[in-house]
C-alpha positions as CSV (number, residue, x, y, z in Angstrom):
1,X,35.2,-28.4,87.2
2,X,39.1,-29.1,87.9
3,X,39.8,-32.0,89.7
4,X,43.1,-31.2,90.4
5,X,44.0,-29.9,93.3
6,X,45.7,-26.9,91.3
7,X,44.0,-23.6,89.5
8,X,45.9,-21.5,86.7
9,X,43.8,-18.4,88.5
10,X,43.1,-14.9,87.7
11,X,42.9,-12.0,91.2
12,X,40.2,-9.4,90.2
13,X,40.4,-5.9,92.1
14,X,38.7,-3.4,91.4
15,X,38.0,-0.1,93.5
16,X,35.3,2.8,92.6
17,X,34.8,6.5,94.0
18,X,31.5,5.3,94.9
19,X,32.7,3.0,97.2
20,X,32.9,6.3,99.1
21,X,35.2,4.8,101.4
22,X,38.2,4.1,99.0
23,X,40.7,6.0,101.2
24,X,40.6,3.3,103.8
25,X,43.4,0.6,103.9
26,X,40.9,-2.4,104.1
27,X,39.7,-1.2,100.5
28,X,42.2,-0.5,99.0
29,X,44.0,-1.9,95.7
30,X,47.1,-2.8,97.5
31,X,45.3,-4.5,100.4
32,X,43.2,-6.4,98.0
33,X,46.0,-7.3,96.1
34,X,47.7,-8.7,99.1
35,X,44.8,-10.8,100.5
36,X,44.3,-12.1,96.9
37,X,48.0,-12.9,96.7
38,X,48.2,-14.9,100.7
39,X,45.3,-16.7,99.6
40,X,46.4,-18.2,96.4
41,X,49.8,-19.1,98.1
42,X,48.4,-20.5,100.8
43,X,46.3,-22.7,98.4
44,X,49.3,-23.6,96.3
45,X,47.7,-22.6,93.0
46,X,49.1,-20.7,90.4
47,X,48.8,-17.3,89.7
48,X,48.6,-16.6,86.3
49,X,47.1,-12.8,86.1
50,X,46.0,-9.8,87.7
51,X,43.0,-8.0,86.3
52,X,42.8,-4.1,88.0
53,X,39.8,-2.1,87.5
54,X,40.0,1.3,89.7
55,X,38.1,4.2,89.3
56,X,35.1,2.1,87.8
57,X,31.5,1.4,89.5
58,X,30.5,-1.9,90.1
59,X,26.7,-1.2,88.3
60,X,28.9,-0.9,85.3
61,X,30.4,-4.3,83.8
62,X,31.4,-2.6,80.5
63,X,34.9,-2.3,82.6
64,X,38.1,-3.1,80.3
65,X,40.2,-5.3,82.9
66,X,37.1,-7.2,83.5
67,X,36.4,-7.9,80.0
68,X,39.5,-9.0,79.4
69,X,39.5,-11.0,82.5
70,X,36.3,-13.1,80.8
71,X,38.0,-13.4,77.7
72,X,41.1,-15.0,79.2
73,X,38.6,-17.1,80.9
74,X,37.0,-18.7,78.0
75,X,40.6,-19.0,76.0
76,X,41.5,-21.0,78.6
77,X,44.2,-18.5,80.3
78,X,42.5,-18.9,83.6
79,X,40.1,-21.8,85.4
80,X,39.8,-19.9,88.2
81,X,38.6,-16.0,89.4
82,X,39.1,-14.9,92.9
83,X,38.0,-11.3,94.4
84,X,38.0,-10.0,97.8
85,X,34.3,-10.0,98.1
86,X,31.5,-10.4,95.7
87,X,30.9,-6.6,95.4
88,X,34.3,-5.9,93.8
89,X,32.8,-8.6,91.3
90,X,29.8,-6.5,90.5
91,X,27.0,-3.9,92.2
92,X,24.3,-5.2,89.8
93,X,22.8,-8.2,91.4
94,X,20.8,-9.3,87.8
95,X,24.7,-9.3,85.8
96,X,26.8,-10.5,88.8
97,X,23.9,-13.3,89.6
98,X,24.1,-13.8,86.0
99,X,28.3,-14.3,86.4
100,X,28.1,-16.3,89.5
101,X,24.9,-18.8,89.0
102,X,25.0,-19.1,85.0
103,X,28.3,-18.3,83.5
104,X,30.8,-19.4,85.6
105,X,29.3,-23.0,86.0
106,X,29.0,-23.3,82.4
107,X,32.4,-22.6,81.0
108,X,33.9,-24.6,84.5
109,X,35.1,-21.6,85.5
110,X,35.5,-21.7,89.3
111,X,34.7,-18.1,91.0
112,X,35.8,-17.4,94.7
113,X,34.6,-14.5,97.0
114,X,36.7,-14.7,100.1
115,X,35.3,-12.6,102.7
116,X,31.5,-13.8,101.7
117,X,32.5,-17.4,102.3
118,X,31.2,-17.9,98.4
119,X,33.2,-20.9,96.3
120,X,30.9,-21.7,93.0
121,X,32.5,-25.5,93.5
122,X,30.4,-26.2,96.4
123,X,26.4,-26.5,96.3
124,X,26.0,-24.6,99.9
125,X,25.9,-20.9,98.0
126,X,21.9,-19.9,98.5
127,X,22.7,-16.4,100.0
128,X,24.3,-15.5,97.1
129,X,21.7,-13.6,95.8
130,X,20.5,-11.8,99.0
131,X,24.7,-10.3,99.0
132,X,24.0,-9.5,95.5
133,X,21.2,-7.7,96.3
134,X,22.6,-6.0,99.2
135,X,25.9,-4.9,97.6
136,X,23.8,-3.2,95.2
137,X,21.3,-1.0,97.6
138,X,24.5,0.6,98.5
139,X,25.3,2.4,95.0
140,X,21.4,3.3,95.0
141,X,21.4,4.4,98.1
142,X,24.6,6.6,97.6
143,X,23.5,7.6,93.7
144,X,20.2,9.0,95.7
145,X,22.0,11.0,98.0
146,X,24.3,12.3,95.4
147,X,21.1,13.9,93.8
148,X,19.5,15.3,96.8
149,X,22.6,16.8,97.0
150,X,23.0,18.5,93.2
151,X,19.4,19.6,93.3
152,X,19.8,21.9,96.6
153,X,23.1,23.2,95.2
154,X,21.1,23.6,92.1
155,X,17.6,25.3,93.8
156,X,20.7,27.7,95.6
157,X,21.8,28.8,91.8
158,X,25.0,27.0,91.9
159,X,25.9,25.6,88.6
160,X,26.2,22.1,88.7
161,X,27.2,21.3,85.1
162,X,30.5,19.5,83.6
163,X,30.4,21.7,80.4
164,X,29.4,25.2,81.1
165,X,27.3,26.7,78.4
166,X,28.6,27.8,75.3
167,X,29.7,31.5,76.0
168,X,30.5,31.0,79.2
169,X,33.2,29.3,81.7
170,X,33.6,28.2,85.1
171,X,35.2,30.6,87.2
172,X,39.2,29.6,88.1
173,X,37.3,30.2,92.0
174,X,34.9,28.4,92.2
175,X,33.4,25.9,89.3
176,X,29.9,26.6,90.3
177,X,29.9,30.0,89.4
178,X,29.8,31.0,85.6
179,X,31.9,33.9,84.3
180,X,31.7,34.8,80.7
181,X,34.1,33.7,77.7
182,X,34.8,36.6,75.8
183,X,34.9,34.5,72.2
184,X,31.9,32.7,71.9
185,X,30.0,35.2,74.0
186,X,30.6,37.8,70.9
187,X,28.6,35.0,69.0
188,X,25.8,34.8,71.3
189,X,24.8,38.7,71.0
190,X,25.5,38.5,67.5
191,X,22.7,35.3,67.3
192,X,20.4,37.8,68.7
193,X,21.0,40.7,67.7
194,X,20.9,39.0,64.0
195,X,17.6,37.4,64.9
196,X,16.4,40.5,66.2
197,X,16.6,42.4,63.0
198,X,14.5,40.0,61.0
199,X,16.9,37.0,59.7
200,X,15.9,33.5,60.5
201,X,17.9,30.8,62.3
202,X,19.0,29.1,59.0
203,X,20.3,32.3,57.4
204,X,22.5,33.1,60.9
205,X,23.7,29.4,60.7
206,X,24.8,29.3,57.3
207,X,26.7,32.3,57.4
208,X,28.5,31.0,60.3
209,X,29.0,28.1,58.5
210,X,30.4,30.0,55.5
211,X,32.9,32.3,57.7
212,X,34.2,28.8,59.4
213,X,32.8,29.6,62.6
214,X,33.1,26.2,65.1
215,X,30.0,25.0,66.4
216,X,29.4,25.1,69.9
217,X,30.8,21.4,70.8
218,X,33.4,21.8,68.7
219,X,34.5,25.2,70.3
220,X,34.5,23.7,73.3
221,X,37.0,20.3,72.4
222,X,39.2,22.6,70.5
223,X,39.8,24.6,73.7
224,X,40.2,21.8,75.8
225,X,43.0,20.4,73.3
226,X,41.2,17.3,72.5
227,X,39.3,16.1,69.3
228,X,35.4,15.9,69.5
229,X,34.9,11.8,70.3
230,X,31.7,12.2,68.2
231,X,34.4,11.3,65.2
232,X,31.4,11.3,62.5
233,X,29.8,14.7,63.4
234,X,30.8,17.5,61.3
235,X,31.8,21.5,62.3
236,X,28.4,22.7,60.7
237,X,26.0,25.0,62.3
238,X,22.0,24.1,61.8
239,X,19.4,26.1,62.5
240,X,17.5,23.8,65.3
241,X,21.1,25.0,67.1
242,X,20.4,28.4,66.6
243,X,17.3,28.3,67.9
244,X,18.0,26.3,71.5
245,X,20.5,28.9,71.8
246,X,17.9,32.3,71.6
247,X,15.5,29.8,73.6
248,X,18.4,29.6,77.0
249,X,17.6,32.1,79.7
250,X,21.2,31.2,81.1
251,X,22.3,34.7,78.5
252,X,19.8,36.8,80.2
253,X,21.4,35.9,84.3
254,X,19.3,32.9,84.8
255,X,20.5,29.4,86.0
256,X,18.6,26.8,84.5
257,X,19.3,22.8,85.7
258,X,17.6,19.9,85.9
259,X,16.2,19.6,82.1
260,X,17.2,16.1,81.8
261,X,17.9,13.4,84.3
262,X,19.4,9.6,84.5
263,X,16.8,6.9,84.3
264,X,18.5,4.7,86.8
265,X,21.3,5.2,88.7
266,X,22.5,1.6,86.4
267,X,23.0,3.7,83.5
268,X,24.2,6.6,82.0
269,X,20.9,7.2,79.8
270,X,18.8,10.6,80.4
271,X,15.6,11.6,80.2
272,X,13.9,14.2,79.1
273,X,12.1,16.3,82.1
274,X,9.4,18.5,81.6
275,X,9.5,22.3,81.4
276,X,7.7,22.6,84.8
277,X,10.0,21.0,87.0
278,X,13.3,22.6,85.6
279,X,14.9,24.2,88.2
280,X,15.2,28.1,87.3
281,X,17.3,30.6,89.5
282,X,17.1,33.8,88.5
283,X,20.5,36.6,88.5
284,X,23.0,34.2,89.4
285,X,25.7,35.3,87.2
286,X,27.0,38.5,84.5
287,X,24.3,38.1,81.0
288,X,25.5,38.4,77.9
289,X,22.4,39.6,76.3
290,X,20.2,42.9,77.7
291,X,16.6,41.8,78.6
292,X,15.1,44.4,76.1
293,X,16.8,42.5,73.1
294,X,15.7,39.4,74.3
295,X,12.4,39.7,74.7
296,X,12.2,41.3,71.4
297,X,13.8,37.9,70.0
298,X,11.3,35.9,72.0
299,X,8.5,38.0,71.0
300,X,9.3,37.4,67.0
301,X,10.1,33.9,67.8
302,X,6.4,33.8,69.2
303,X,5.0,35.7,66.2
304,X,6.8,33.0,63.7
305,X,5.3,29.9,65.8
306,X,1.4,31.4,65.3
307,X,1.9,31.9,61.2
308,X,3.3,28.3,60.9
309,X,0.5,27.1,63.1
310,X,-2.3,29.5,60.7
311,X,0.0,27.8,57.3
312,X,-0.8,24.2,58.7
313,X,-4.5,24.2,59.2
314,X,-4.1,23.1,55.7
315,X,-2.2,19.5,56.7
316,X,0.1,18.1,53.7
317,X,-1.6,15.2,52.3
318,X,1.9,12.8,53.0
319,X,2.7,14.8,56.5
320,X,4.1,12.3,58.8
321,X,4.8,9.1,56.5
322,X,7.5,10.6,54.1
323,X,11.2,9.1,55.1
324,X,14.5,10.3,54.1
325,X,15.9,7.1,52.5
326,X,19.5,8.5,53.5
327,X,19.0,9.6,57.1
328,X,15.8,8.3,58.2
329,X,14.3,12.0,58.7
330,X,11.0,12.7,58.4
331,X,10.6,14.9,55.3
332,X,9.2,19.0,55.9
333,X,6.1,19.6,54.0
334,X,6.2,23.2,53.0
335,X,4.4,25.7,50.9
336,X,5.7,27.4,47.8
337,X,4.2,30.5,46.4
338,X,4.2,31.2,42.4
339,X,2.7,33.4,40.6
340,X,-0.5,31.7,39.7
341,X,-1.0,30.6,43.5
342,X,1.0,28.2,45.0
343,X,2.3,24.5,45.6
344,X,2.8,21.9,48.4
345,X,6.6,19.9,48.3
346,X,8.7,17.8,50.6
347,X,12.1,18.1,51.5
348,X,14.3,16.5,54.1
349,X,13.9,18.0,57.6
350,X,18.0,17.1,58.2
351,X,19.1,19.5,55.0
352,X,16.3,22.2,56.4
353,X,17.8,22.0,59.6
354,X,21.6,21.8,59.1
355,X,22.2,22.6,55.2
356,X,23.9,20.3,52.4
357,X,26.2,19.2,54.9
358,X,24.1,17.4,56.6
359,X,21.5,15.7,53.6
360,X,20.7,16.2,50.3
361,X,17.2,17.6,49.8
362,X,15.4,14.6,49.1
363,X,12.7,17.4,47.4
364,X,9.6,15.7,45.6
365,X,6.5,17.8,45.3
366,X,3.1,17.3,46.5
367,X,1.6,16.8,43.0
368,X,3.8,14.4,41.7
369,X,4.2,12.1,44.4
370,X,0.2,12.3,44.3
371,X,0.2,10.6,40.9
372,X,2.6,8.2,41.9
373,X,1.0,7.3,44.8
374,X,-2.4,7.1,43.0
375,X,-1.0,4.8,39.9
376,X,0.6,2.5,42.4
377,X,-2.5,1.8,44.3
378,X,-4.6,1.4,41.5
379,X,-2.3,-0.9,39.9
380,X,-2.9,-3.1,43.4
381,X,-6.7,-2.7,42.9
382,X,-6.8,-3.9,39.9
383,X,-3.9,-7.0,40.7
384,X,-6.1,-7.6,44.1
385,X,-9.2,-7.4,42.0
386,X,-8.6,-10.3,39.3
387,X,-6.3,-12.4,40.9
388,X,-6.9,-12.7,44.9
389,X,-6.6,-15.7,45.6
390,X,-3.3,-15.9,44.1
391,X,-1.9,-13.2,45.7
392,X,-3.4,-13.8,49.0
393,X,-1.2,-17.3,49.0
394,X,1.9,-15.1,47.9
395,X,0.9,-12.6,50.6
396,X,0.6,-15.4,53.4
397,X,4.2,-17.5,52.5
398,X,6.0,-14.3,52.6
399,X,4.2,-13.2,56.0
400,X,5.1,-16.5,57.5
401,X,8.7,-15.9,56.8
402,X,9.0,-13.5,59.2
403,X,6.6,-14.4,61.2
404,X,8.4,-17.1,62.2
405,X,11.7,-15.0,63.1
406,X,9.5,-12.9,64.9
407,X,7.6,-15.7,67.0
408,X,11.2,-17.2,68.0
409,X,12.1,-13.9,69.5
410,X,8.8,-13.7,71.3
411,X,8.7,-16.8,72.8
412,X,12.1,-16.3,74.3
413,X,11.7,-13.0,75.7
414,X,8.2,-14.7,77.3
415,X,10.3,-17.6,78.8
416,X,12.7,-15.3,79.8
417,X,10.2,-13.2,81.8
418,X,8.3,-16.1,83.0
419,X,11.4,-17.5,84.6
420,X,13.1,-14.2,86.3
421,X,8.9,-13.8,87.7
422,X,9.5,-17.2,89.3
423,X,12.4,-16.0,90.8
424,X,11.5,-12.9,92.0
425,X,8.6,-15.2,93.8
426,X,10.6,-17.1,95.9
427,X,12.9,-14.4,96.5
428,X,10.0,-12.5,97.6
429,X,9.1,-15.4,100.2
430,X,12.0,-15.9,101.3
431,X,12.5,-12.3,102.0
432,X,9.5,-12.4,104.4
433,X,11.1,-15.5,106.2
434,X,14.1,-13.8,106.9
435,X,12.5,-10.7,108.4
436,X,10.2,-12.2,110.1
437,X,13.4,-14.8,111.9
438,X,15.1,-11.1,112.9
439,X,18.1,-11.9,109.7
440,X,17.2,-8.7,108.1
441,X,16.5,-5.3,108.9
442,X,13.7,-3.8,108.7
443,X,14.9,-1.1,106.9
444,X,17.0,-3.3,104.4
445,X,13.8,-5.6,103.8
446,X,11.5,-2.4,102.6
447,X,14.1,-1.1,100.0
448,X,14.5,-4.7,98.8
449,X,10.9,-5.4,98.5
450,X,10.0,-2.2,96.9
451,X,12.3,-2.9,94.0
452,X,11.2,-6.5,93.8
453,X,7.3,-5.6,93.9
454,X,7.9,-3.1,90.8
455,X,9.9,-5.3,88.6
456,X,7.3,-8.3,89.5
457,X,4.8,-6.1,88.3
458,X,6.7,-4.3,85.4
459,X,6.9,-8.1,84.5
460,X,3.5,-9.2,85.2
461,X,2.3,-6.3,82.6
462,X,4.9,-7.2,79.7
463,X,4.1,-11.1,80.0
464,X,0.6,-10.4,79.0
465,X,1.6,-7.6,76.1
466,X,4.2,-10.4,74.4
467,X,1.2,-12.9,74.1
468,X,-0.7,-10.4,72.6
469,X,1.9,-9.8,70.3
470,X,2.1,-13.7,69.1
471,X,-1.6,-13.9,68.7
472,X,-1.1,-10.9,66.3
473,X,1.4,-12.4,64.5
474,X,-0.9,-15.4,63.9
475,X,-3.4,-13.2,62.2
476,X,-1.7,-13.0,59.3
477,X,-4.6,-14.3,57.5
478,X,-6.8,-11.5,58.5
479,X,-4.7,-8.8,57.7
480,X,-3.8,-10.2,54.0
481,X,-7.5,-10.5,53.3
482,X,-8.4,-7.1,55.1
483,X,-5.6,-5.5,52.9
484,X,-7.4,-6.9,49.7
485,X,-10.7,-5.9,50.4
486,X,-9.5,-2.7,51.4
487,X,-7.3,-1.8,48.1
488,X,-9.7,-3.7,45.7
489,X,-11.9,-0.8,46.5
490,X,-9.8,1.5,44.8
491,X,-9.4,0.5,41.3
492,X,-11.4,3.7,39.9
493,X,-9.8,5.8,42.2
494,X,-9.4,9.3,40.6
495,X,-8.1,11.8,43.8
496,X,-6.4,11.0,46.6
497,X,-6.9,11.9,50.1
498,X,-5.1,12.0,53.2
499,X,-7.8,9.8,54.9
500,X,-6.7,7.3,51.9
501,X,-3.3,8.1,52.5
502,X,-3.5,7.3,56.4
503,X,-5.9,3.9,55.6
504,X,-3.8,2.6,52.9
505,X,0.0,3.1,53.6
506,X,2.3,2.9,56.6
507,X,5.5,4.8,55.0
508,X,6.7,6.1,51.9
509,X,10.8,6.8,51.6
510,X,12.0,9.3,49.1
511,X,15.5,8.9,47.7
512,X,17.2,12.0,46.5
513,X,16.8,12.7,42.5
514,X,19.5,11.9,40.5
515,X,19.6,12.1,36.4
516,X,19.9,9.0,34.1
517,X,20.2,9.6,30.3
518,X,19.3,12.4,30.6
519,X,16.4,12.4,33.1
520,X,15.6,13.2,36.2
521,X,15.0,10.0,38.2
522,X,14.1,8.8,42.2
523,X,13.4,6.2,44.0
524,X,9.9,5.9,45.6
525,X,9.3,3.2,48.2
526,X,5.5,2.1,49.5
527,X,5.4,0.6,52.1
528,X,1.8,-0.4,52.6
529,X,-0.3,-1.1,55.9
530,X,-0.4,-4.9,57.1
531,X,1.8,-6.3,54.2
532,X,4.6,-3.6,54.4
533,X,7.2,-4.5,50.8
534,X,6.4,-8.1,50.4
535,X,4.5,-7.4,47.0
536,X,7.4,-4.6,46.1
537,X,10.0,-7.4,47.1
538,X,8.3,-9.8,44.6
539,X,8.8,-7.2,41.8
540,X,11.4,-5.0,42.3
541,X,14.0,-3.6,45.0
542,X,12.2,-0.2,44.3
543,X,10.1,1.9,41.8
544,X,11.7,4.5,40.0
545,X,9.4,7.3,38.7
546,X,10.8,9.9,36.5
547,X,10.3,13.4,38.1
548,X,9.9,16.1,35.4
């Protein structure tokens, strides 16, 4: 820490709409700016910047002032940070205690809340946590109340959306009522009535496609006057769109909310919610689409889902381990019917859905990958067969490579847990001490204990799951020679069955075909249970099979 008597410092203000009292003088920017200001006069220290977040919530400390604030901090720009109180700092009492306890110490950075009485260069700051934790029940307890609030508007049919649905728009008079957009309204009865009269989702979406018809996000951007921020997502239409559209009752009158929500009021991700607890208003605004066409869409789209279900009693032999070495998609496994019967292929579930656009076809048919399959695991029967005990010492250096990348990770993220359960443990006492001395409300002390007791025991249950996964990792042994016993079985093998499919292999990733001197060519790649590629790695990057 500086010894001096003098700091280069940096004032940090920052001011959020969740605050819910931002209007008030003692909040705002200018008043914090001030106080910051007196206070580094009066110390006769230098000020070298002023770091201004407004509009930004202090659960969030992806915030751009801030982050540049840090980095000015470990260039050397700044020794010293200085806010009003520690919840302009931060709202998340594991990041700011992180800031405060860990990070400031350790780059000699020194870190001054002024109304909380809280200077990192003295040793007297144990209530630091407890005003962590505190400033941060406020943005729960407000985040809660927000969503009380949106789900009575929604249960009263108000919409309660930022983005109305495609084919509609919020009325200039009031934003929670919908009112139809004439444009992509057109589109919507066209969907249906299209669907209606017998063509499937992928014919409608590639003719929209081919008349250079926008997509739904992309017709909303381009009306708004801005570019869609999804940068790598293209204009196409896919028939998984298609479909959500026929599926939403909002084009029949209905308001339907509630189909996703956030999975803590820390972050922006959502979650899916099940069908029964959406929140469905019926006849809240004009529908595009009559009820009698509708439920004759519905009722074909019911009649489609019982003939795929009758076509898959007969399950593809690779259903649910075929990759798309491009995209990562699961490939479709579909039947073809010829003339003398038919045949089983794969092809990548991306292109089925959204068209050459999206994928190439990845397309490999059932037969063929069968006989690859089947000549690769002989070919490991027979190797597993005559030389074991050499390739169960090549099998177990290979494993321990990454076993040992994997342990590392392991072990940290058990120390990690280990230590924040030791905190949470004292924290936990100490809460009890100071209800019990009259220091904190009841009130307070329930909401703070209730968080602590499901994070100790979120804890308590993952400590236990990352031992299991060391000791699993130091089976390697075990698995090589359960993986030889179990392929040296098959060195006759003559069919293949998905039983020895699902025993044998963990994945399989097609590549699309592609023709070399003349021949059609792809790449196959087995990845096999307990040893995944190491053999393949030995070998070769990948196995190219010629596809006639």
């Amino acid at each position: 820490m500086n010894i001096d008597n003098t700091y280069d410092v940096g004032i940090y203000l920052r001011l959020s709409k969740d605050d819910n009292n931002g209007h008030l003088e003692s909040m705002s920017i200018s008043n914090q700016r001030q106080l910051l200001k007196d206070y580094v006069l009066e110390k006769g220290w230098k000020l070298v910047e002023e770091y201004v977040d407004d509009g930004w919530t202090g659960t969030n400390f992806e915030r751009p002032s801030f982050k540049r604030m840090i980095d000015d901090a470990l260039n050397g720009k700044i020794n010293c940070i200085i806010t009003k109180d520690l919840s302009r700092l931060g709202r998340n009492y594991v990041q700011a205690g992180y800031y405060t306890d860990e990070f400031f110490p350790e780059n000699d950075i020194r870190y001054i809340a002024i109304n909380d009485s809280i200077d990192t260069i003295n040793d007297d700051n144990d209530m630091t946590a407890f005003h962590h934790v505190l400033n941060e029940i406020y943005p729960k307890q407000v985040s809660k109340k927000v969503r009380q609030v949106k789900r009575k508007s929604a249960e009263q049919g108000m919409f309660m959306g930022s983005q109305a649905p495609y084919g509609y728009k919020k009325s200039p008079e009031d934003k929670h009522i919908l009112i139809i957009d004439d444009e992509p309204a057109l589109i919507i009865k066209r969907l249906f009535s299209e669907f209606a009269s017998g063509d499937t989702a992928r014919q409608i979406a590639d003719r929209l496609n081919e008349e250079h018809i926008d997509s739904p996000r992309f017709y909303h951007y381009a009306k708004m006057g801005r570019v869609n921020p999804l940068t790598e997502e293209k204009n196409v239409w896919g028939s998984a769109t298609v479909l959500q559209l026929l599926r939403n009752q909002v084009y029949i009158g209905n308001m339907v909310q509630g189909k996703r929500k956030t999975v803590s009021f820390k972050t922006k991700k959502m979650r899916q919610v099940s069908p029964d607890n959406w929140i469905v208003v019926e006849n809240t605004h004009e529908p595009i689409v009559e009820r009698e066409l509708w439920d004759k869409v519905h009722s074909r789209m019911r009649t489609n889902s019982r003939v795929a279900k009758t076509k898959e009693k007969t399950v593809g032999m690779f259903a649910g381990i075929l990759r798309c070495a491009d995209c990562d998609s699961p490939l479709a496994y579909m039947r073809k019917k010829l003339a003398n019967g038919e045949k089983g292929l794969y092809r990548c579930s991306r292109y089925n859905n959204n068209g050459s656009n999206a994928c190439g076809t990845h397309y490999i048919e059932e037969n063929d990958l069968c006989e690859i399959v089947l000549s690769d695991i002989r070919r490991y029967a027979i190797i597993a067969e005559n030389e074991k005990e050499t390739i169960a010492n090549k099998l177990l250096t290979l494993k321990s490579k990454h076993a040992m990348a994997e342990t590392k990770v392991i072990r940290g993220q058990i120390s990690n847990a280990e230590n924040r359960l030791a905190v949470i443990k004292t924290t936990i006492k100490n809460l009890y001490i100071d209800k019990c001395s009259g220091n904190l409300p009841e009130e307070v002390f329930k909401s703070m204990m209730e968080d602590f007791l499901k994070e100790q025991s979120d804890l308590e249950n993952q400590i236990p799951r990352l031992h299991d996964e060391l000791e699993q990792i130091s089976t390697a042994t075990d698995e090589v020679n359960e993986w030889l016993n179990l392929i040296s079985d098959f060195t006759n093998i003559e069919t293949l069955t998905r039983a020895i499919v699902c025993e044998l292999i963990e994945s399989i990733t097609v590549s699309d075909r592609q023709k070399v001197n003349g021949k059609w060519e792809q790449s196959i790649d087995i990845r096999y249970r307990f040893i995944g590629n190491l053999l393949q790695d030995e070998e070769t990057d990948a196995k190219k099979e010629n596809i006639a």
